[in-house]
N, C-alpha and C positions, 0 to 999 in steps of 0.2 A: 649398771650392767653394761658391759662392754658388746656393738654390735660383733657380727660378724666379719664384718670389712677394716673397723676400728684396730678387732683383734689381728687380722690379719695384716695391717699394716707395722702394727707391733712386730711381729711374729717378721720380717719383713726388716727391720732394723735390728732385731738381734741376733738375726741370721748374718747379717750384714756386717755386723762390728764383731760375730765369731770369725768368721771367715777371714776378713782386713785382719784382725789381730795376727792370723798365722802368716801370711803372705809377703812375699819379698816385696818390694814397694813398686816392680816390673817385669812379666811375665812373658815368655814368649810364648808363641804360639802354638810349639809342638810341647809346651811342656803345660799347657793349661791342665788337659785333661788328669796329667798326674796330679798338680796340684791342686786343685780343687776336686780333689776324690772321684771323679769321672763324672763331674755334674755334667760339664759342658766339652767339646771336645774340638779340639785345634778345627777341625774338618766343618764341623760347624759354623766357628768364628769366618773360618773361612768364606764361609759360603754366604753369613750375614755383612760381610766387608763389602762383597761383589754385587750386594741388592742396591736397585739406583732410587728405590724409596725409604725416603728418611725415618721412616717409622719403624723398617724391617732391617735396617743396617745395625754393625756390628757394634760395641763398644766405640763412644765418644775420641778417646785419646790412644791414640794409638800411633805407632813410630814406626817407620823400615831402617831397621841396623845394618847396611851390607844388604844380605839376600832375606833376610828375617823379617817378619814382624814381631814388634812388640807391644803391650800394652800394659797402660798403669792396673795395677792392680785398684785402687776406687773406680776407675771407668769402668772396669769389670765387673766388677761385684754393684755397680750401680747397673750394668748393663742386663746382669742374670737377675737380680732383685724385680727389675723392669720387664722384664722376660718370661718368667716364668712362677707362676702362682708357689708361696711358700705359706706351708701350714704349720706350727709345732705340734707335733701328735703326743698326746697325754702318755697312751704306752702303743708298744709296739699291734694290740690287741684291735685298735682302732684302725690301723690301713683296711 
């Protein structure tokens, strides 16, 4: 029997490798929030980049293009996996 933390690290990798499979392989910053369905939101990243502890900072890999930011799509999706509790819900019936 799988615990709860077991499953939820599952739940956690397959969130993970749905996500990366759609994802251009680098995102910018204003266009996170579209592409990832409005998980997380440019303003966000934002404000996780300007934290000066290492724990509360933004995604690992990330690049200034011109006046842009950008970041890898795995730093991301490792960053939100890390971030923010994912649970697979059985049916909609269980939120």
């Amino acid at each position: 029997m799988q615990t709860y933390e077991s499953k939820g690290v599952q739940d956690s990798h397959e969130f993970a490798a749905l996500l990366l499979e759609k994802l251009p392989p680098v995102i910018a910053r204003e266009k996170v929030e579209e592409l990832t369905g409005g998980i997380v939101t440019g303003k966000t990243l934002a404000n996780a980049d300007a934290q000066k502890d290492p724990d509360k900072q933004g995604p690992e890999v990330a690049y200034r293009v011109g006046r842009k930011v950008v970041y890898s799509s795995a730093s991301l999706v490792d960053w939100i996996v890390g971030r923010f509790p994912i649970r697979r819900i059985a049916n909609l019936k269980t939120l």
